[in-house]
C-alpha positions as CSV (number, residue, x, y, z in Angstrom):
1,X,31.0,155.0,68.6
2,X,27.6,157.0,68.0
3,X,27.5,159.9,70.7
4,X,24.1,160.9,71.8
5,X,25.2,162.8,75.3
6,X,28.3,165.0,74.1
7,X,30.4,166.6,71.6
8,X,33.6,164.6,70.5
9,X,35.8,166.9,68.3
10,X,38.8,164.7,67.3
11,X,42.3,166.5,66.8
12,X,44.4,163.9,64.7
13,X,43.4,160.7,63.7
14,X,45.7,159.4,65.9
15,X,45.4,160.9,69.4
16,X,43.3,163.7,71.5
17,X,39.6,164.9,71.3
18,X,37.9,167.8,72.6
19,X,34.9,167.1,74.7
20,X,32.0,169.8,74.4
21,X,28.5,169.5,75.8
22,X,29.3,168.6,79.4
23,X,29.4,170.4,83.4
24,X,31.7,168.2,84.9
25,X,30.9,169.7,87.8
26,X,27.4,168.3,87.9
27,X,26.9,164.2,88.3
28,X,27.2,162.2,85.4
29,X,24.3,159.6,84.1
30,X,25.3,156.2,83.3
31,X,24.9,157.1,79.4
32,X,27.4,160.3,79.5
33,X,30.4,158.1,81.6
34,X,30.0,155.5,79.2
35,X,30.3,158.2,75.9
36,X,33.2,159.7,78.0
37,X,35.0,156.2,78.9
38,X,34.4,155.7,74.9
39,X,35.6,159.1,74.0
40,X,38.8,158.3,75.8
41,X,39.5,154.7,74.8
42,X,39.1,155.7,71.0
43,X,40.7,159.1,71.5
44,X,43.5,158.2,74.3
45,X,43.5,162.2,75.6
46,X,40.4,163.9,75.8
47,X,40.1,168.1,76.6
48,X,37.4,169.8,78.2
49,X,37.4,173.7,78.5
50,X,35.8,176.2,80.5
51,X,35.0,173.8,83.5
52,X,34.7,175.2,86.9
53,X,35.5,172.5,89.6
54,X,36.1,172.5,93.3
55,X,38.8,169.6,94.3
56,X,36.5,167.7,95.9
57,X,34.2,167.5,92.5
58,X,37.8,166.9,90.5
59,X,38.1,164.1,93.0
60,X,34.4,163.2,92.4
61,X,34.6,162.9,88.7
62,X,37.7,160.7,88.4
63,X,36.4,158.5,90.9
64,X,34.0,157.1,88.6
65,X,36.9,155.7,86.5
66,X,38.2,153.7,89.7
67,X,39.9,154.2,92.8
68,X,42.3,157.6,93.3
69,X,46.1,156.7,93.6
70,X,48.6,158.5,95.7
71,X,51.7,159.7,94.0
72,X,54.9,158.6,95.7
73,X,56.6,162.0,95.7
74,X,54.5,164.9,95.2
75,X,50.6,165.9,96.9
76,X,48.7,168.8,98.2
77,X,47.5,169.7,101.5
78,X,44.7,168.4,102.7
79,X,44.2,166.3,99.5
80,X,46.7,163.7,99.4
81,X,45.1,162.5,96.5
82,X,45.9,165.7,94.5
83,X,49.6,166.9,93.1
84,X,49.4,170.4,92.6
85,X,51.3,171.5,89.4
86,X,53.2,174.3,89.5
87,X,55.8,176.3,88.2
88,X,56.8,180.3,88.0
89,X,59.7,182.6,88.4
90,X,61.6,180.6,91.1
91,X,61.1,177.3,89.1
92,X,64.6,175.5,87.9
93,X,62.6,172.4,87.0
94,X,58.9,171.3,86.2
95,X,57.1,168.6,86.2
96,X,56.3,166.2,83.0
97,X,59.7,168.2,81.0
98,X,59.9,165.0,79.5
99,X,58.0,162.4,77.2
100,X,56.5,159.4,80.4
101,X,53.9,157.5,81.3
102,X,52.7,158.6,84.6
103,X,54.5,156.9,87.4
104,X,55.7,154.0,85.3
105,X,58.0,152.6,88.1
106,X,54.7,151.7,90.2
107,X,53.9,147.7,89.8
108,X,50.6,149.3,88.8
109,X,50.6,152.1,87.2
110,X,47.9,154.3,87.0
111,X,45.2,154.0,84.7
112,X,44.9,157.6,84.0
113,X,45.6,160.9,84.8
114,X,43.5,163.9,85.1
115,X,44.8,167.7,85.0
116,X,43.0,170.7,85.7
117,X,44.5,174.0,85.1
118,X,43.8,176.8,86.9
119,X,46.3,179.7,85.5
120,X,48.0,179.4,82.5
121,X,51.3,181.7,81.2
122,X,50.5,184.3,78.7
123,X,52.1,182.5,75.8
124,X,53.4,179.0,75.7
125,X,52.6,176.2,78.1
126,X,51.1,173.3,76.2
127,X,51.8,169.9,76.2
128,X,52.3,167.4,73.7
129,X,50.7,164.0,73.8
130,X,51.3,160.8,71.7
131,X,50.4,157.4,70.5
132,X,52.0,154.7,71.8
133,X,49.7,152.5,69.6
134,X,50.6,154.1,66.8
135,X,54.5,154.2,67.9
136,X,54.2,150.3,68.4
137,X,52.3,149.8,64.9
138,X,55.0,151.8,63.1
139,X,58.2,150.1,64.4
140,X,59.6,147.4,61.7
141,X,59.0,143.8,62.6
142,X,62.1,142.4,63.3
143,X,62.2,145.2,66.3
144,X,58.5,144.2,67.0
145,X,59.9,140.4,67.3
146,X,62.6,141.7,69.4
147,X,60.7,144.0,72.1
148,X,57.6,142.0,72.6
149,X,59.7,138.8,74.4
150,X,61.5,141.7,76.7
151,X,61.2,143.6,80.1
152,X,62.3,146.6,81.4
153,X,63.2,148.6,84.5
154,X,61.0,151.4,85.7
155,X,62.8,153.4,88.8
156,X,61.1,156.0,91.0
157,X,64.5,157.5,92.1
158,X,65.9,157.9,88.8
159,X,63.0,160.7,88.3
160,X,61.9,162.0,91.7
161,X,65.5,161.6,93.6
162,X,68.2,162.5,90.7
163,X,66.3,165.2,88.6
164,X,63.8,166.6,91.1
165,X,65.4,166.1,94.6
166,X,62.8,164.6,96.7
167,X,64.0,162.8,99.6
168,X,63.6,159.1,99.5
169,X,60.7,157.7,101.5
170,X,61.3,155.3,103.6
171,X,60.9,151.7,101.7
172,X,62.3,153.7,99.1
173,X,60.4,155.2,95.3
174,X,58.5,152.2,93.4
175,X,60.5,150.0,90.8
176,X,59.2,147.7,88.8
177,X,60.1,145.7,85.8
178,X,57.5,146.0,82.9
179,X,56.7,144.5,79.6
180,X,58.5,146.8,76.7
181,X,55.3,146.0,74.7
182,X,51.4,146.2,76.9
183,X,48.3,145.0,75.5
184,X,45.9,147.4,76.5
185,X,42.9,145.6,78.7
186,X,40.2,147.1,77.3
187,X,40.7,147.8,73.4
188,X,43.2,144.8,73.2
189,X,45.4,146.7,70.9
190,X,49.5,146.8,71.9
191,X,51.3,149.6,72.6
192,X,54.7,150.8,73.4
193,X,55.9,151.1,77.0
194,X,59.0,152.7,77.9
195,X,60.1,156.6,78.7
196,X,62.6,158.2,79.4
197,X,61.5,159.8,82.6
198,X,61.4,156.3,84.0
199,X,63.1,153.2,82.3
200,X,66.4,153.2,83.3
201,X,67.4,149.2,82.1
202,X,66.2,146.9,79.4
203,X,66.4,143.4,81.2
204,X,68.6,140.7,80.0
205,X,70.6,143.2,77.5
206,X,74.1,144.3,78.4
207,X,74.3,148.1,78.8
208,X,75.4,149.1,75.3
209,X,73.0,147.0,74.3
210,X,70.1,148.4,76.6
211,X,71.2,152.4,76.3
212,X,71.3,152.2,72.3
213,X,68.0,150.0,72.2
214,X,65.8,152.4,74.7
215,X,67.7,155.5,73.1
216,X,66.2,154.2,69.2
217,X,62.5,153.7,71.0
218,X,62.2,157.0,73.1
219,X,63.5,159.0,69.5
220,X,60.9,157.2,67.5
221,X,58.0,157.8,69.7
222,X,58.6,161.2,69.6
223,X,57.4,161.1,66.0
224,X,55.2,164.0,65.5
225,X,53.0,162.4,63.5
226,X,52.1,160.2,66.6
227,X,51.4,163.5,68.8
228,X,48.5,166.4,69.1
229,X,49.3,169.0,71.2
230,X,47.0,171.2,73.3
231,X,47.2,174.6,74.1
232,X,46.0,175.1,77.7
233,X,43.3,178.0,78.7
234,X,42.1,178.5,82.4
235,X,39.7,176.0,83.4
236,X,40.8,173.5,80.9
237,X,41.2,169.8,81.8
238,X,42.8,167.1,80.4
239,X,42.3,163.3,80.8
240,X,44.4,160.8,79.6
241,X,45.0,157.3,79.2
242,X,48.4,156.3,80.8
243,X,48.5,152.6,79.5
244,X,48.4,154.1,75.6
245,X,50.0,157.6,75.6
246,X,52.4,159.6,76.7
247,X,52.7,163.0,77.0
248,X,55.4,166.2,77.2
249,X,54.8,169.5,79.4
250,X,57.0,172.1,77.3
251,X,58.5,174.8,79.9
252,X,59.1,177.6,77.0
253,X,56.7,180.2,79.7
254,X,59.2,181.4,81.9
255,X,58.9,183.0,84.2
256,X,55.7,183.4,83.9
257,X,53.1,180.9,86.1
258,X,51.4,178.2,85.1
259,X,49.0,176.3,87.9
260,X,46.8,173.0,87.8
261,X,45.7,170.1,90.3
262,X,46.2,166.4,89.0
263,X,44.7,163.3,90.2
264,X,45.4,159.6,89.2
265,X,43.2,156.9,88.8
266,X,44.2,153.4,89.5
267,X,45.3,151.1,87.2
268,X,46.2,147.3,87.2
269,X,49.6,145.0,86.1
270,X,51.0,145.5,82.8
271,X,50.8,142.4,80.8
């Protein structure tokens, strides 16, 4: 699309843009959200830098995208609709150490996610995002066949409980069972839809069958030509779209400290 309102700078002709041009801080007019929406649904992840926002203006701009969600596990005081993300010298894990979809395991999973970091190490720290339009696109079609009549299992506990540690809630983490293959509902296009952070089960498989199936699709979307990868400065944000990509926070900064606040934005079924 033509953009009249901002700067789009794309990374890869696969995934990521940064956004120039823009105070998120400040209101948006009906023109600028609809060249940002656009921005992200033809870029999947798009950056902004040197932005200076208070939580309740974070809050602010991602509600225009749709109702906040709550994460089942992690939030910050006084803004349940916040996770802080954090790690430093007493860290012995982080958050997003491996390739997901944010809170996969919910029946809906959010639409998108939106990170603003605050502090960032002195080296190191960036994350990796990828395609899961292009991961789909590339995989043979006698796999394509395959994966598109399947379901899988999403579990809450398998991430928050059995790597992280949180308690379980009462009614327990979110599981879900979720097509291996979404059509995205507003570019129509299909895209891969497992993780490792989250699928524990391909439904209707035996185990064998299941491990060495999700094993082959969580190697292949790693693909670096799938990816762009962003290197974080204070004040940066990233927004991406959780029903296309996936994304990687590499811990190689320790023990140095690396701060942000992320919010979710509501998202619907997976079909």
């Amino acid at each position: 699309m033509a953009y009249q309102t901002i700067e789009v700078t794309k990374l890869t002709p696969y995934i990521g843009a940064e956004i120039g041009g823009i105070d998120l801080s400040k209101p948006l007019g009906d023109r600028q959200f609809h060249e940002v929406h656009g921005a992200l649904m033809e870029n999947l992840v798009i950056f902004f830098r040197d932005q200076h926002l208070t939580h309740d203006q974070h809050k602010a701009f991602a509600k225009l995208f749709g109702n906040l969600a709550i994460h089942p596990a992690t939030r910050t005081e006084g803004h349940p609709e916040i996770t802080t993300v954090q790690a430093d010298e007493n860290s012995t894990i982080v958050i997003g150490d491996q390739w997901h979809s944010d809170v996969s395991c919910d029946p809906t999973p959010p639409m998108g996610s939106i990170l603003y970091m605050k502090e960032t190490p002195p080296s190191g720290g960036d994350t990796l995002f990828a395609s899961m339009y292009a991961a789909y696109d590339r995989l043979s079609d006698p796999i394509k066949n395959l994966i598109e009549g399947l379901t899988a299992t999403h579990d809450g506990a398998f991430s928050y409980h059995q790597r992280f540690g949180h308690a379980i809630p009462e009614g327990g983490f979110p599981k879900a069972d979720h097509p291996m293959v979404r059509t995205h509902p507003v570019t129509g296009r299909k895209a891969l839809f497992v993780n490792e952070n989250f699928t524990t089960r391909v439904n209707g498989l035996s185990k064998l069958e299941s491990d060495a199936l999700l094993k082959m699709l969580c190697r292949h979307l790693e693909t670096p030509e799938f990816q762009c990868r962003f290197h974080w400065q204070p004040n940066s944000i990233a927004f991406w779209d959780n029903r296309c990509a996936q994304h990687h926070a590499l811990w190689d900064y320790y023990p140095h400290r690396r701060l942000g606040y992320r919010i979710m934005v509501e998202g619907d079924k997976p079909f």
